[in-house]
Every structure is written in structure tokens, then in C-alpha cells.
C-alpha positions in Angstrom: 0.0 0.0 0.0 1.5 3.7 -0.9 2.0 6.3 1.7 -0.7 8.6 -0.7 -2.9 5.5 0.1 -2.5 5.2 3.4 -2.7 9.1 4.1 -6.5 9.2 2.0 -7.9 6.0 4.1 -6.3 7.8 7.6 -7.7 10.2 10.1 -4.3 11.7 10.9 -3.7 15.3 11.4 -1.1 17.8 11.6 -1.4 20.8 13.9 1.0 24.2 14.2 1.3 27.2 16.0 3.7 29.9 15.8 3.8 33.6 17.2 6.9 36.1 16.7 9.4 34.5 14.5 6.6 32.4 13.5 6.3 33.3 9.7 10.0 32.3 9.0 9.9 29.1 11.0 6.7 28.0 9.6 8.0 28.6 6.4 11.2 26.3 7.4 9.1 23.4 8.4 6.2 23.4 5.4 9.2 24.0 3.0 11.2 20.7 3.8 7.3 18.8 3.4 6.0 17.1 0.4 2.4 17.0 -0.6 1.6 13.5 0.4 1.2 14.1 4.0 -2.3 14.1 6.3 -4.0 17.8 6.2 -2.3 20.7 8.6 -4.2 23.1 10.6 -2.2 26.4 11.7 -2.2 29.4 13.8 0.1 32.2 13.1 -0.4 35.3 15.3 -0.8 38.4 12.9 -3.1 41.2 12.5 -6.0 41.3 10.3 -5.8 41.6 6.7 -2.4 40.0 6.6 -3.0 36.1 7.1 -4.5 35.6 3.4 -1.6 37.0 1.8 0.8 35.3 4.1 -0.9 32.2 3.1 -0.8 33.0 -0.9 2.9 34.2 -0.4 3.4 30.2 1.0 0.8 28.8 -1.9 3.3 30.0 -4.3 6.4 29.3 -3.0 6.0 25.8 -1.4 5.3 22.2 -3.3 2.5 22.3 -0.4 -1.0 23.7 -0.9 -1.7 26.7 1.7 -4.9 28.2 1.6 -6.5 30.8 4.7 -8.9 28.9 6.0 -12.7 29.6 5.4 -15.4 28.2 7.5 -16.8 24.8 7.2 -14.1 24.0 4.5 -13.0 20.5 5.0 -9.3 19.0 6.0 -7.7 17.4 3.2 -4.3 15.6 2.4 -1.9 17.5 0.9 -3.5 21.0 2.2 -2.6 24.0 4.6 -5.1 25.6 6.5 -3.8 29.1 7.7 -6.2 30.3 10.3 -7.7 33.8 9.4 -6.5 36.5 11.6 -9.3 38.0 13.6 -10.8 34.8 13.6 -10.9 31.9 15.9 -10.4 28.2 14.3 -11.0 25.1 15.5 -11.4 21.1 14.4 -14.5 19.7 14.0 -15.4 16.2 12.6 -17.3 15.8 9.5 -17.8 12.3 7.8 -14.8 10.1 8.2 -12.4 13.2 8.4 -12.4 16.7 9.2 -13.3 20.2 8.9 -12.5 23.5 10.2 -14.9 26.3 12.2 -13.8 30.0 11.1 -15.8 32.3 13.4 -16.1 35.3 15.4 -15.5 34.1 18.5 -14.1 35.8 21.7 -10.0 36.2 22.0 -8.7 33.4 24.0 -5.1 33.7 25.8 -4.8 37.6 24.3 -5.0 36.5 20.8 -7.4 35.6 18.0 -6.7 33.3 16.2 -5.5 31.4 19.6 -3.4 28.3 19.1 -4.8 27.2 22.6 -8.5 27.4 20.6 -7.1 25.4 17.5 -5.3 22.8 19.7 -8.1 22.0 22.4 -10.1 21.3 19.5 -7.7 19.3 17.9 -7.0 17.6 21.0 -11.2 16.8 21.5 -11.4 16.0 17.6 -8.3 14.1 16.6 -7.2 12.2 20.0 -4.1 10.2 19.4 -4.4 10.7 15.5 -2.9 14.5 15.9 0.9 15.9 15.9 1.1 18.8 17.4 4.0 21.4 16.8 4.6 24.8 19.2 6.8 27.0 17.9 8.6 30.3 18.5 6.4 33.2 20.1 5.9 35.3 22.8 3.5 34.7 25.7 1.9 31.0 26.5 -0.8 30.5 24.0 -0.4 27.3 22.9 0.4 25.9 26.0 -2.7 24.5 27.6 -3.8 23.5 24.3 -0.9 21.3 23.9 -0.8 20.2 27.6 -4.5 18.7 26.2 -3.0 17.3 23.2 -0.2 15.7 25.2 -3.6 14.2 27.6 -5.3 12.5 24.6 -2.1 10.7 23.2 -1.1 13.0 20.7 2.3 13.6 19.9 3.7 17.0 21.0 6.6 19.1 19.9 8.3 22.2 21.1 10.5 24.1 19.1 13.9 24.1 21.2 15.7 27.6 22.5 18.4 27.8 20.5 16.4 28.2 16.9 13.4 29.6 18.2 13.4 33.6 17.6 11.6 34.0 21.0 11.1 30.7 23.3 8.0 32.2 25.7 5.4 29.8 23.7 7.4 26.5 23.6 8.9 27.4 27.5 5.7 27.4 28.6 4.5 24.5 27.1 7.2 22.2 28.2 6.9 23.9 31.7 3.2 22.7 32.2 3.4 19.4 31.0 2.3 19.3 27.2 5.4 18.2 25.5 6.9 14.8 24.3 9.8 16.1 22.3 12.1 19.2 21.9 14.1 19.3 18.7 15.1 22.3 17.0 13.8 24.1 14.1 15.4 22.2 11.4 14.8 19.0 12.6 11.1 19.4 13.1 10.0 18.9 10.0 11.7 15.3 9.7 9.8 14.7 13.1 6.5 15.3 11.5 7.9 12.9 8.1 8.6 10.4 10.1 5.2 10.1 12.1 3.4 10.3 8.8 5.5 7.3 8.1 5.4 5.2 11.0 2.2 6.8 13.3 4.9 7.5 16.3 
């Protein structure tokens, strides 16, 4: 059976979130990722107005599809949903898969989107199915999320100090429990290959 295979028939997910720094290090990880991988769901902290071209600037420069997210639209293989700034995001489950909520809900943690909205949900949704990837960023969204994550099975990654542009979002993670494994940037996004691979 091919990995494309095995991806379609699988209910695995990829989840990111990134704050200051976060635009560069996203674009490190997605970059070193093919296009036969389970779908990604993603938080970057920016103001509105600025998340759909971030994700067009990706669309065209990555082998990866990156699209801002629109509600209701469904998680596929082989595509990157940026969360809309001003908007909150989370996972829902539709048919054998998933899809995505866009709406105006309230700021959670100081921030909308909130990677601790798009990872609780992810952690309710996807269970043990999920990676989940903190990276650099000021402040501690993320964090509960993540510790959530870490609860259901998931496996859980913080970007380590020494790449990360500012290490308050992974510190806080790994101080409150949430995360399996540290790596740093470069290495993350061989992480994430090889749990598409193997599941672990």
C-alpha cells in the first residue's frame, strides 16, 4: 500500500502554531514537506488583513498547498489551512475526516486566532491521531492546548531555544506538561515525516 494511500484512508492530522518569529519558521518546516502528507491546521499570530496573503505568499512558493482557512471547508491531504487573523479556528469532525470552524469568537489567551483554541479542539477531535508542533512566540498561547494534546495521546513538539526567535510559547508548554519532544527548528520537520510514516 502507498503512503498517498495510506494518508486518504487515515484520520491523521497535523497541527501548528507559531507567534513572533513564526512566519520564517513555519515557512522552514512546510518547505522541507512534500504533498503526500495528512491535512495541517495552523495558527500564526498576525493582525488582520495579513493572514491571506501570508498564506498566498506560502501557496506560491512551497510544493505544499496553503490556503487561509474559510469556514466549514473541510481538512484534506496535501493541504494547509492558515487560520484567518481575527478569527478563531477550531477542528470539527465531519464524515470520516475533518473540517475547520472560522468564526467570530471571543479572544482566547490575548490573541485571535489562539493556538490554545485550534489545539483543544484538535485535541477533543483528533485524539491520538494529531501531531502537534509549538513554535517560537511570545507569551503562553499554545500551551494549555498542547498540555490537552499531550492528555489525549497526541504527539507533542516544542521548538527548542536555540532556533526559536523568542522561546515564551514553547517554554511554557514544556513547563506545564504538554510536551513529548524538543528538537530544533530544522529538525522538526523530519519529526513530523517520520510520524506520517510510522504513526509515532
Amino acid at each position: 500500500m502507498g503512503l498517498r494511500h495510506r494518508i486518504l484512508g487515515s484520520r491523521r492530522l497535523i497541527a501548528l502554531g507559531a507567534s513572533t518569529g513564526g512566519t520564517q519558521a513555519l515557512e522552514v518546516v512546510l518547505s522541507s514537506l512534500g504533498t503526500d502528507l495528512p491535512g495541517i491546521v495552523m495558527v500564526q499570530h498576525m493582525p488582520p488583513g495579513f493572514s491571506r496573503r501570508f498564506a498566498e505568499r506560502l501557496n506560491e512558493d512551497l510544493r505544499l498547498e496553503v490556503r487561509e482557512a474559510e469556514n466549514g471547508q473541510r481538512v484534506e491531504p496535501g493541504l494547509a489551512l492558515l487560520a484567518a487573523a481575527g478569527r478563531q479556528m477550531r477542528l470539527k469532525p465531519q464524515g470520516d475526516g475533518y473540517a475547520v470552524e472560522v468564526i467570530d469568537g471571543p479572544i482566547i489567551n490575548h490573541h485571535k486566532p489562539s493556538v490554545d483554541c485550534l489545539f483543544s479542539s484538535v485535541a477533543k477531535v483528533a485524539g491520538t491521531n494529531a501531531i502537534g508542533v509549538i513554535m517560537t512566540g511570545m507569551g503562553d498561547d499554545g500551551a494549555l492546548g498542547m498540555k490537552e494534546m499531550f492528555d489525549t495521546g497526541a504527539v507533542t513538539i516544542a521548538e527548542a531555544e536555540e532556533s526559536c526567535v523568542v522561546f515564551g510559547m514553547p517554554k511554557m508548554a514544556i513547563q506545564r506538561g504538554g510536551v513529548r519532544e524538543i528538537l530544533p527548528l530544522h529538525q522538526i520537520a523530519t519529526r513530523i515525516l517520520r510520524w506520517v510514516d510510522s504513526g509515532r
